[in-house]
Phi, psi and omega in degrees: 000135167272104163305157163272161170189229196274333205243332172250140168290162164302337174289332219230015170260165170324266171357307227264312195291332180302307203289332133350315170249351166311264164357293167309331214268312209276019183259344193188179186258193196201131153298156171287336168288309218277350187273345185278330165296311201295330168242006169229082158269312177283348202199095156308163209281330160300326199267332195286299182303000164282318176291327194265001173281310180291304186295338170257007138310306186287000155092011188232019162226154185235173182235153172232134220274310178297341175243012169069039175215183197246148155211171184272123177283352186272000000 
């Protein structure tokens, strides 16, 4: 996972990517494939899984088992 630090910017860390899919997430709910079509032109397939790995650690995206789709949880 990229942290920022002495050696990485805030641009080119993790961080800088949640409000990317926060934003997409917040007009509708998303298969996890169609949200990965819809941003990654913004997000390699390592860095989307990682974002989204983090934001449902922080409690701030949920999954839902039964329709396979994600929404923004705030």
């Amino acid at each position: 996972m990229l942290l920022p630090n002495k050696i990485i910017s805030y641009n080119e860390s993790i961080l800088s990517k949640f409000p990317i899919v926060l934003n997409t997430l917040e007009d509708h709910d998303y298969l996890i494939i169609d949200l990965y079509a819809q941003l990654k032109t913004y997000l390699g397939i390592e860095c989307f899984i990682e974002v989204l790995d983090c934001l449902f650690a922080l409690g701030k995206i949920e999954i839902d088992y039964t329709t396979r789709s994600i929404r923004y949880a705030v």
